[in-house]
C-alpha positions as CSV (number, residue, x, y, z in Angstrom):
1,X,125.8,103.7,108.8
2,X,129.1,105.7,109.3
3,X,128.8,108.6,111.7
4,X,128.9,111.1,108.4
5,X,125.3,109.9,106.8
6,X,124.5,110.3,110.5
7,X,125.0,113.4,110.8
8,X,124.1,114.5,107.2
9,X,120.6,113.1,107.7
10,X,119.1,115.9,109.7
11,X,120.2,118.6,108.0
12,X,119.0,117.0,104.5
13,X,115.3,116.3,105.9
14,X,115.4,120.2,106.8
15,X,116.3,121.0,104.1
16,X,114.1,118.5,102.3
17,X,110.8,120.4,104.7
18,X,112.2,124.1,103.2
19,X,112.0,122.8,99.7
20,X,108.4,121.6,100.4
21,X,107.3,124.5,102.4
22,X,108.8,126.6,99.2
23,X,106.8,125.0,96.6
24,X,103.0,125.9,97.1
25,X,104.1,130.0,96.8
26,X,105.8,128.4,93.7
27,X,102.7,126.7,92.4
28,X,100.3,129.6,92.9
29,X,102.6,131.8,90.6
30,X,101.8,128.7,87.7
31,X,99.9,130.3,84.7
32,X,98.1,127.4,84.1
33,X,96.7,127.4,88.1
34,X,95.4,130.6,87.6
35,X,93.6,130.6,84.6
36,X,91.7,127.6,84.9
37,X,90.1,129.9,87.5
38,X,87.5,131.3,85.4
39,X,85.7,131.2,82.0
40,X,85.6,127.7,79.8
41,X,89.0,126.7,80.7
42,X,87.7,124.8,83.9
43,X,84.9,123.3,81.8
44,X,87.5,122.6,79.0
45,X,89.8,120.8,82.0
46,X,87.4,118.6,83.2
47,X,86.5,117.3,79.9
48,X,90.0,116.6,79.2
49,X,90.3,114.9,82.5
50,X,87.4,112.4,81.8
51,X,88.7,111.6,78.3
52,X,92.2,110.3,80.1
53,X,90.0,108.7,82.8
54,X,87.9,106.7,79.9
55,X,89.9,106.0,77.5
56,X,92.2,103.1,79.4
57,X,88.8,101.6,80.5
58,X,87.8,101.8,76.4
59,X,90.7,100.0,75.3
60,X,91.0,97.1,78.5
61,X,87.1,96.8,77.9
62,X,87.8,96.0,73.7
63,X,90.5,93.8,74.4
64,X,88.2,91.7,76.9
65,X,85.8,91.5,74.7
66,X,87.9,90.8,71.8
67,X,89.7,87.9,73.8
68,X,85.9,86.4,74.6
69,X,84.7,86.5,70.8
70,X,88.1,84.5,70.2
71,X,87.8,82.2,72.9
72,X,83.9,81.4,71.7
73,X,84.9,80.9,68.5
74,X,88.1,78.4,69.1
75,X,85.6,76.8,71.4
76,X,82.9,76.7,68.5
77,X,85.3,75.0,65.8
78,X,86.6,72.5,68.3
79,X,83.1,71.4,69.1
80,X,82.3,71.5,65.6
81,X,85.9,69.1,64.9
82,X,84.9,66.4,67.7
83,X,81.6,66.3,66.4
84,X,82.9,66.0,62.6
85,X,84.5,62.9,64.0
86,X,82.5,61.2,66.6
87,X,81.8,57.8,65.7
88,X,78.0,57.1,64.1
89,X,76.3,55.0,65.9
């Protein structure tokens, strides 16, 4: 690491701390922050919220079961082929 970087280092991760110690006063002054503070907008928020929370479980949950039905029913015909041909005895 040349002496440079070094040198460069400190003064970014202070600068890097005054950027983060910025951005809560910059947060509080969002519009969105502050009305979701009262009224249905909170209720309307955490509806939202558990729609995006379900829905990945919905569609990982179809597709399981989807794959299963498949898999039960190639297992089906191919017990229903072998027996189609076993040998009478």
């Amino acid at each position: 690491m040349s002496a440079a970087i070094r040198r460069a280092l400190p003064r970014a991760a202070w600068a890097l701390l005054a950027l983060l110690l910025a951005v809560p006063g910059t947060a509080a002054a969002c519009p969105m922050c502050l009305s979701g503070q009262g009224g249905g907008t909170g209720k309307a928020f955490a509806i939202g919220s558990l729609f995006l929370s379900i829905t990945p479980l919905a569609v990982i949950g179809s597709a399981v079961w989807y794959l299963r039905r498949r898999a039960r029913a190639l297992r089906d015909a191919e017990d229903a082929r072998a027996l189609s041909v076993a040998p009478r005895p």
